[in-house]
C-alpha positions in Angstrom: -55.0 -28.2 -22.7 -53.6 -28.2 -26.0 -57.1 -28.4 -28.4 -58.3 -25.6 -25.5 -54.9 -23.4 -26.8 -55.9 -24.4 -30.4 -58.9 -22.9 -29.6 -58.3 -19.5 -27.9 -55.8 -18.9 -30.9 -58.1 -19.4 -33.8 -60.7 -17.6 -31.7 -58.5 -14.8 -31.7 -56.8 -15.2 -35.3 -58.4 -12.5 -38.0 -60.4 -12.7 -40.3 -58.0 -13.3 -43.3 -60.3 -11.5 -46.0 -59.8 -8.2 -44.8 -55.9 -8.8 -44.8 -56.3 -10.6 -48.0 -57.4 -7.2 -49.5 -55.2 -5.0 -48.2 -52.2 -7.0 -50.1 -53.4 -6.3 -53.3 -52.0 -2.8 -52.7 -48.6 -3.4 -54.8 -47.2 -0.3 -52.6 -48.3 -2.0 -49.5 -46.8 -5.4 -51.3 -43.3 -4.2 -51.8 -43.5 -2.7 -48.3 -43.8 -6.0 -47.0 -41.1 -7.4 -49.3 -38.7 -4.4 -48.3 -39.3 -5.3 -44.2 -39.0 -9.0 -44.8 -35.5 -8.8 -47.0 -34.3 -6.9 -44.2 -35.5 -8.8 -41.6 -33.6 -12.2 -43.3 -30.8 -10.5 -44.1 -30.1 -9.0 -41.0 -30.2 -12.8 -39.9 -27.5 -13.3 -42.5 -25.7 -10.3 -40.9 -25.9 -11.3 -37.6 -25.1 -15.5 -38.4 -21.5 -14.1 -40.3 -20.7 -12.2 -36.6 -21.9 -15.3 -34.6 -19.5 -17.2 -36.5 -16.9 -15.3 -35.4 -17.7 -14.5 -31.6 -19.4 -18.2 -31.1 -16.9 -20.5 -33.1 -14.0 -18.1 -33.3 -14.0 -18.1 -37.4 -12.4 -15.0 -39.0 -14.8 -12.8 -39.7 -15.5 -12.9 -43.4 -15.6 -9.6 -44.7 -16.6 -10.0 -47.9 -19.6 -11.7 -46.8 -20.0 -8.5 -44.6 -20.0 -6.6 -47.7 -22.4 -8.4 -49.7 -25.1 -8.4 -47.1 -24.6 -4.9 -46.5 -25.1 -4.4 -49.9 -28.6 -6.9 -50.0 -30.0 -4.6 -46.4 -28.8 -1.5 -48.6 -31.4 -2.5 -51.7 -33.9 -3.8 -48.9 -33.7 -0.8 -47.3 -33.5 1.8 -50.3 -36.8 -0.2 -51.6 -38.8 0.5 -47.8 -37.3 4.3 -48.4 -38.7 4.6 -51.7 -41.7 3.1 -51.3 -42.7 4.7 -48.5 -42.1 8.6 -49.8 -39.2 8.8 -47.6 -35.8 10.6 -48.3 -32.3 9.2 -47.4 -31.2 12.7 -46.4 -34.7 13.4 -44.3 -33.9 9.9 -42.5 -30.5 10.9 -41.8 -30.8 14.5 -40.4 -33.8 13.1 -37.6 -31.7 10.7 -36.6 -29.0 12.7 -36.4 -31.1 14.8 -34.5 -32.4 11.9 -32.5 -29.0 10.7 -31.3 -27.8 14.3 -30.4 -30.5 14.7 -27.8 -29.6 10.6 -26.8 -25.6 11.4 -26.5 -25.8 15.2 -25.5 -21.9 14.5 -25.6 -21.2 13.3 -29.0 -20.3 10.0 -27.2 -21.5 6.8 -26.6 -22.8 6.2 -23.1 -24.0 3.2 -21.5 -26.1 5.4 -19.2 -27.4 7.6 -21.7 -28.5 4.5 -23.6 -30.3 3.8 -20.8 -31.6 6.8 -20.2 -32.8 7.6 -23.7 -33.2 11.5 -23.4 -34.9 12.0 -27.0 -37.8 10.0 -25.5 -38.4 13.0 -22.9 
């Protein structure tokens, strides 16, 4: 069963040469670099809070801070690269969550519900 999973994976796995071309776009490059620094260090993020909730360490605030700060670069780096504002981001999701919590108030149900997605 195993070769025949091999198999049906690499039978499905892309060709790699198309792929291999599209990374020699340096935007599309740092693209990729900005979504995988967030990705790890929101794994940083969320390993400091585990530490507190899972082995009852104080939470270390200053480590807080600094990967905040790393997701901030990783994040203003996606932003830039992509042609996108800070501002423009803020306002849509501002505008997003308003139609989400038509209270101005977190809600179990209404983050259930997810109104902006009507």
């Amino acid at each position: 069963m195993i070769k025949e999973y091999h198999k049906f994976v690499e039978s499905l796995t892309a060709d790699a040469e198309p792929m291999n071309k599209r990374l020699q776009d340096p935007q599309l490059m740092h693209i990729l670099h900005a979504v995988i620094g967030i990705s790890g260090e929101a794994g940083e993020l969320m390993d400091a809070v585990k530490k507190a909730i899972v082995y009852g360490k104080p939470i270390d605030y200053v480590n807080l801070q600094e990967e905040a700060g790393d997701l901030l670069f990783y994040l203003t780096l996606l932003v830039n690269e992509s042609g996108m504002n800070f501002n423009d981001i803020m306002l849509e999701n501002m505008k997003k969550l308003r139609l989400r919590y038509p209270n101005s108030k977190f809600t179990c149900d209404d983050a259930l519900s997810r109104k902006d997605k009507e």
